[in-house]
N, C-alpha and C positions, 0 to 999 in steps of 0.2 A: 694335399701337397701337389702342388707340379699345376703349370699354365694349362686353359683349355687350348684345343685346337678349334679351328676357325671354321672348321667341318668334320662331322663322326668320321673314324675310318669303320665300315659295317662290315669288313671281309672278317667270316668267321673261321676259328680252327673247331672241327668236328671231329670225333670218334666215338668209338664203341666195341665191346667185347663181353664175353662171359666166362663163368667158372665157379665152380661150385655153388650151384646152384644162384649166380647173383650175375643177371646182366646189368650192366652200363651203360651210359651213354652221359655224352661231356660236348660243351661247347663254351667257346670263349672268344670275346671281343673288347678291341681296345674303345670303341666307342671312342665319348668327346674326350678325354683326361688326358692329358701326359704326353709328352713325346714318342715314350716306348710304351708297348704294353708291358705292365709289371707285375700282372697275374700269371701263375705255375699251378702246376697240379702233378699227381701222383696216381696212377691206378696201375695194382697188382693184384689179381683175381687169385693168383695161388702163391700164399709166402710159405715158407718154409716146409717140412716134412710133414707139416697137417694140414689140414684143408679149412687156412685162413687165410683171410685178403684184407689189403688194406688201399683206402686209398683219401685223398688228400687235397686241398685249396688251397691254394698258399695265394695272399694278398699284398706286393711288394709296395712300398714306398720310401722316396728320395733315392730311386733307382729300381732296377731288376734284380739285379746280382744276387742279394741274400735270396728271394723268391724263388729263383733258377738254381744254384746251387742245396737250399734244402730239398727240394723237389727231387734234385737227382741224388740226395745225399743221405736224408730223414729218414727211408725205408729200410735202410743197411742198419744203421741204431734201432729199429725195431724190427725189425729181424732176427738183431741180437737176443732180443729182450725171451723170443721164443727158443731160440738154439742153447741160452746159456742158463736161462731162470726156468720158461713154464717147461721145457720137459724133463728136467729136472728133477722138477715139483709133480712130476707125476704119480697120482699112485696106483694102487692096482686095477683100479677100478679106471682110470683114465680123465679122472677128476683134475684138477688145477686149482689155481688158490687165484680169484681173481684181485685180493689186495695186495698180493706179490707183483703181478700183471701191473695192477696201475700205480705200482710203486716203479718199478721198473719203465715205463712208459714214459714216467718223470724224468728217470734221471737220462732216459735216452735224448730229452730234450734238452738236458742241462748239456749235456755231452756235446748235441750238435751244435749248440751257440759256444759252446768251446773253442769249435774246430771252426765254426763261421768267422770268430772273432780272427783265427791266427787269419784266416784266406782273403778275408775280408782289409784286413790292415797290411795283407801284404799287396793290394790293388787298389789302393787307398780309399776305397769305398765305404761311405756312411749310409749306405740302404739297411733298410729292416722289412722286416714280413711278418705278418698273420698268417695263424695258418688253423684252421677247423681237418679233422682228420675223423675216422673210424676204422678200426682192430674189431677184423669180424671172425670168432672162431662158430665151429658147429653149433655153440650153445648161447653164445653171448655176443654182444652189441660193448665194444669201449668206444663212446664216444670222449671224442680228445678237442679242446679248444682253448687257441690261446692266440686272443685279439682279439677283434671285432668280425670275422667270418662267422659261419654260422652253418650246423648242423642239424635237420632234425629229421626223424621218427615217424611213418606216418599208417595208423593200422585203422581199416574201417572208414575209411576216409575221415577222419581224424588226426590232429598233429596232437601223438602220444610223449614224444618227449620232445625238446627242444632245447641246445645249448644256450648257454648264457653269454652276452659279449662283455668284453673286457672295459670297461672305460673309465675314464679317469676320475668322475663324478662319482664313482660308487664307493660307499662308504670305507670299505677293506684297500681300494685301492687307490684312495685319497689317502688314508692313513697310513700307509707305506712308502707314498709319494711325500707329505709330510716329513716322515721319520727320517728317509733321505734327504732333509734339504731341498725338495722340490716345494712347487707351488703350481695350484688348480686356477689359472685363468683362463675365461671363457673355454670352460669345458674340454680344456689341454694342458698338457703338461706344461709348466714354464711358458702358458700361451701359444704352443706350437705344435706337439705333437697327440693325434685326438684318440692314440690307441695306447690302455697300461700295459699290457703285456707283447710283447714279440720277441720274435728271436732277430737278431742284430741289431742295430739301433745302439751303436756302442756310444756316441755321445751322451747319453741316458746312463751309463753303468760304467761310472769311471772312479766310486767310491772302493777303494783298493782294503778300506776297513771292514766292509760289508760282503756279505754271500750274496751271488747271482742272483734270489729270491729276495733279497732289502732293496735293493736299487730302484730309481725313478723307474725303469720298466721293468718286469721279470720275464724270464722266460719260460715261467713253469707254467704250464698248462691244467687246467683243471680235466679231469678225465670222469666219467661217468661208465658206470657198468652198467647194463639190464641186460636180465634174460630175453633170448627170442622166443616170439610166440608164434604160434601154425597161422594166426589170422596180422601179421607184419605184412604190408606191402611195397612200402621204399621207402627210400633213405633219401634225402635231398642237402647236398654240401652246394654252399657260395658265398660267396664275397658279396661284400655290403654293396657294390654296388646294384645287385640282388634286392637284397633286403633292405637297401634304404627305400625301396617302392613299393615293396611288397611286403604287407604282413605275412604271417606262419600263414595264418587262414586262408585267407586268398592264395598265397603261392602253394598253397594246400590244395584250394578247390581248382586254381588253374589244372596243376598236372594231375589231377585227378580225374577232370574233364579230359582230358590229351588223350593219355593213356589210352581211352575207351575211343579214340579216334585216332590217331595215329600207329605204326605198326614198329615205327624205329624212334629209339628212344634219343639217338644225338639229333632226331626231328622235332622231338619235342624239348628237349635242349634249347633247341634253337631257337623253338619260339617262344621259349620265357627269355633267352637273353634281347631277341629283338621287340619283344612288349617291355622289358624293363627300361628299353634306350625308349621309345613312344612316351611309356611313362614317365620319363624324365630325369633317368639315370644320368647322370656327369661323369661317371666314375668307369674306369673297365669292368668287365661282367663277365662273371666265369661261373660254370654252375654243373654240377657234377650228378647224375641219378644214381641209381641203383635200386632198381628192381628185387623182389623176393619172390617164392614161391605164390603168396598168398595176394599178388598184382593183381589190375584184373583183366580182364583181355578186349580183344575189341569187341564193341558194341555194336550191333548193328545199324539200331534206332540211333544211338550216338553220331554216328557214320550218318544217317540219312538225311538226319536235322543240320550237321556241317554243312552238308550236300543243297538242302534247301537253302540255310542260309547266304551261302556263297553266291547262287543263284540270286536270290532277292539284293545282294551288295550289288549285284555286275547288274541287274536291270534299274538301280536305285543309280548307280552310276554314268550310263547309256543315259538317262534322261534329263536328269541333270546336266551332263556336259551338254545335251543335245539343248535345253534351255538357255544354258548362259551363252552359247555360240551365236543362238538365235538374238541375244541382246546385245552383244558383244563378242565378234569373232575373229580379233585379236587378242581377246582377255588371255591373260595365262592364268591358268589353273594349276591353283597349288594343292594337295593335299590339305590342307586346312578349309581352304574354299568350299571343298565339298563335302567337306566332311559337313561346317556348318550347315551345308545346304538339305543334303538328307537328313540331317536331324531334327531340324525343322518341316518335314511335308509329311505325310501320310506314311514313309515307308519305315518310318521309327518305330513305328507301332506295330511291324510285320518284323521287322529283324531285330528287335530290343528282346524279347523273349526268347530267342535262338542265341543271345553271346554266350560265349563259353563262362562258365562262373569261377569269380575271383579276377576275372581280365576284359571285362566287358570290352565294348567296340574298340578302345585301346590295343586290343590283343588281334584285332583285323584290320589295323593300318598299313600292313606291310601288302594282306593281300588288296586294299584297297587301292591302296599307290601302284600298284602293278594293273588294275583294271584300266586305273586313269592311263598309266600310259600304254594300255591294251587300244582303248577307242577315243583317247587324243593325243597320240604320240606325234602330232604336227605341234601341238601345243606347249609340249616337255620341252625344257631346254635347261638342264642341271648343269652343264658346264658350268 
């Protein structure tokens, strides 16, 4: 949904923090899509009188509004869900019942597209949102998803668990789509909209005979439990425009690589969001970490190989310009120019086994366009 623009906008929003034992780091860009950027998020390091956090992507479309509003809205509904259910459900032993938890977790979602509906209809707004979440207590992981975002698990450098996206093609959610009166063209609801589940989207949920959970979209969310284990190292939440570039794996082995070379994590934020625009994201790109105890830390050799590599880009770079000037010394050189050009000479074969894995040379475009206008900044002219 929504026109591209005629140029990315690349200025990113950054952050980062920790708390109980789980630091963060977040970054998001409107990139090519949309007039506004229509990605939210949510991070709370400590909710309520236990030492749980939660935190959240929300993926807006046909506006901001619903995305913006659950963001600041969603965590007060589960927050609820711990103040009124799980401590409740405590027992001596300080145990919890985690299918009360993702009973509860549901209806906090029913709840918010309740109150979205009133806020939303009284601003005459027809946006809707995705939204991928995680409910983190001492002992458990609830991973929560409902649209097309995406959360997943990653221990050993391995992607251990990974949420499922919503779409209109799959078989449960064709059949409900069905059952309401709708119809699956080209891989969308009624040919229009490409996610089953959200919360607003109230054009989609106007069957007054049907529960929230019948209608051409739902809002329920699927929620997943697992125990945490001592060898967990992060959690990785984002919006498809993420993940339509990147598999689990690769965005696996990317921030796996990072980690061991970077020391702030809305740093390495960053540069999955600016590898997933290289790679050919259209869409806003918002992408959320969170770290565990069992991360790993920096590397040294990691660290020294970056250090080489960068070196061999900026001398691979320097010669290159310095040949096409000598051919041509009005050419303007683009980033594509030279990229072709060193990947065709000798210096392929010295910086090909140094890319970071999962994000090959893609994932050093950003530092590579900064060389070029390091030692041909007469040549730059991005106006």
């Amino acid at each position: 949904m929504g026109a591209f623009l005629a140029k990315p906008k690349t200025e990113k929003n950054c952050d980062s923090g920790e708390g109980n034992g789980i630091k963060y780091g977040l970054c998001s860009m409107q990139g090519w899509r949309r007039v506004d950027m229509e990605d939210a998020h949510t991070c709370v390091v400590s909710l309520g009188p236990m030492k749980w956090s939660f935190f959240a992507v929300f993926d807006g479309h046909a506006g901001k509004v619903a995305a913006e509003i659950c963001s600041r809205e969603l965590v007060d509904k589960i927050e609820q869900v711990l103040t009124d259910d799980v401590l409740k459900g405590l027992t001596d032993s300080g145990e919890y019942n985690c299918d009360a938890v993702i009973t509860q977790i549901k209806k906090s979602f029913l709840n918010m597209d309740a109150i979205l509906r009133k806020e939303l209809n009284t601003q005459g707004d027809r946006s809707g949102t995705t939204c991928t979440a995680i409910l983190i207590s001492p002992d458990h992981f609830f991973f929560i998803n409902c649209g097309d975002s995406r959360s997943m698990l990653v221990r050993e450098d391995s992607v251990k668990f990974s949420t499922k996206d919503h779409k209109p093609t799959d078989d449960d959610e064709r059949d409900r789509i069905v059952r309401a009166g709708g119809l699956v063209m080209t891989q969308r609801i009624n040919g229009s909209l490409a996610v089953s589940r959200a919360l607003g989207d109230f054009d989609y949920k106007t069957d007054q005979n049907r529960l929230p959970t019948e209608q051409l979209v739902s809002p329920e969310p699927d929620v997943t439990c697992l125990k945490r284990d001592p060898d967990d190292q992060y959690i990785c939440l984002a919006c498809d425009g993420i993940f339509d570039v990147f598999s689990n794996e690769d965005l696996a082995a990317y921030i796996s690589g990072r980690i061991r070379v970077k020391d702030s994590l809305d740093m390495v934020a960053a540069e999955i969001v600016d590898t997933s625009l290289h790679k050919g994201s259209r869409d806003n790109m918002s992408v959320v970490l969170l770290t565990l105890p069992a991360c790993p830390e920096i590397n040294q050799e990691a660290v020294d190989q970056e250090k080489k590599l960068d070196e061999i880009l900026e001398q691979a770079v320097k010669e290159t310009i310095k040949e096409c000037r000598e051919v041509n010394p009005d050419m303007y050189l683009t980033l594509v120019d030279i990229l072709n050009e060193i990947q065709r000479k000798p210096w392929a074969a010295q910086f090909n086994p140094l890319l970071p894995p999962g994000g090959g040379l893609v994932s050093k475009y950003s530092t590579i366009d900064q060389l070029i206008c390091k030692h041909d900044p007469s040549g730059r002219n991005d106006d």
